[in-house]
C-alpha positions as CSV (number, residue, x, y, z in Angstrom):
1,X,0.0,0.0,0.0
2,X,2.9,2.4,0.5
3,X,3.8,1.6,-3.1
4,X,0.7,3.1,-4.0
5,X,1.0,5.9,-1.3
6,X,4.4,6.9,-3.2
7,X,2.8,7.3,-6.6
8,X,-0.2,9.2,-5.8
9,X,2.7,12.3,-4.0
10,X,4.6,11.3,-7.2
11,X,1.4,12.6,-9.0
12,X,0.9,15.3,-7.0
13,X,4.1,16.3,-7.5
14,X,3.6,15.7,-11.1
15,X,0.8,17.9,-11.6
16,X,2.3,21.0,-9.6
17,X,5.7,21.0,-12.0
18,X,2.6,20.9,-14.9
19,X,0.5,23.6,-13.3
20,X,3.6,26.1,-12.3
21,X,5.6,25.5,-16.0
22,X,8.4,24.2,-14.0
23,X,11.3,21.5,-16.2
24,X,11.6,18.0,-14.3
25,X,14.9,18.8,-15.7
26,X,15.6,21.9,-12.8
27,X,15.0,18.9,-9.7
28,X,18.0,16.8,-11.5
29,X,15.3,14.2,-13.7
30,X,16.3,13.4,-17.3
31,X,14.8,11.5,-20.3
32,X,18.2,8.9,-20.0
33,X,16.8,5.5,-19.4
34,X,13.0,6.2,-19.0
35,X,11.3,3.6,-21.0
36,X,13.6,1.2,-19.0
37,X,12.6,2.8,-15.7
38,X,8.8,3.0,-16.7
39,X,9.4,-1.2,-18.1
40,X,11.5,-2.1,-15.1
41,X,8.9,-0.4,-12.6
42,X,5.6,-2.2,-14.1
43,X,7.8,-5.3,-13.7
44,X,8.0,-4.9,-10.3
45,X,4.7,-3.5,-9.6
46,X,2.3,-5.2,-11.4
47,X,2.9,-8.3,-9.3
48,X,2.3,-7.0,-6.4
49,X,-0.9,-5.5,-7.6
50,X,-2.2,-8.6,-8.8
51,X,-1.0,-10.6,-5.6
52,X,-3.4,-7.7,-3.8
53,X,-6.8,-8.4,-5.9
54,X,-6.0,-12.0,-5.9
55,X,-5.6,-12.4,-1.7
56,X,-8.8,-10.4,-1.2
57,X,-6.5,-7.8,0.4
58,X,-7.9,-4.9,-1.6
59,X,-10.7,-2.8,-0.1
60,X,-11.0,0.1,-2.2
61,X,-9.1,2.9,-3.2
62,X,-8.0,5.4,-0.8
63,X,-6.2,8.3,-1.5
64,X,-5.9,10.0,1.5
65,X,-5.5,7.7,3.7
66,X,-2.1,6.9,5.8
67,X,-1.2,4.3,7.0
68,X,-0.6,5.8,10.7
69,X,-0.5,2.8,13.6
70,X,-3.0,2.3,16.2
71,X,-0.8,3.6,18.8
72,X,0.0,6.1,17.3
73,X,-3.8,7.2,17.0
74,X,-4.4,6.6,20.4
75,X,-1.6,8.7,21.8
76,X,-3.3,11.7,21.1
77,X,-0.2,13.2,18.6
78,X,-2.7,13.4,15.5
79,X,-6.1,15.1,15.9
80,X,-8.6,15.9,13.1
81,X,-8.6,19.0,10.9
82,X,-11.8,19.8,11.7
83,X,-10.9,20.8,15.3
């Protein structure tokens, strides 16, 4: 799930170089190698994805949530936007 978690900031981060005209090339990212990145990443990815649908282990898509432990919670550190 952090897998996922990764790509969806990498989007994010994605869309903000689109929206602001910034070059991937000014944060040190080059065309060099990409379709062997992009092949090499599926290849890594994709069986994990279908391991996930195939154990039952997926229950919907969730953007926003983190993955934050139950201790965590219950320690009081996080608290809701809303208050």
């Amino acid at each position: 799930m952090t897998g996922v978690q990764f790509g969806v900031a990498g989007l994010e981060s994605t869309i903000v170089c689109m929206l602001r005209k910034e070059k991937f090339k000014s944060f040190g990212l080059t065309r060099k190698n990409i379709v062997k990145a992009i092949i090499e990443t599926i290849g890594c990815f994709l069986p994990y994805i279908c391991y996930v649908f195939a154990s039952g282990q997926f229950d919907g898509f969730h953007p926003f949530h983190i993955a934050i432990t139950d201790e965590v919670i219950a320690s009081g550190i996080t608290a809701p936007i809303s208050s």
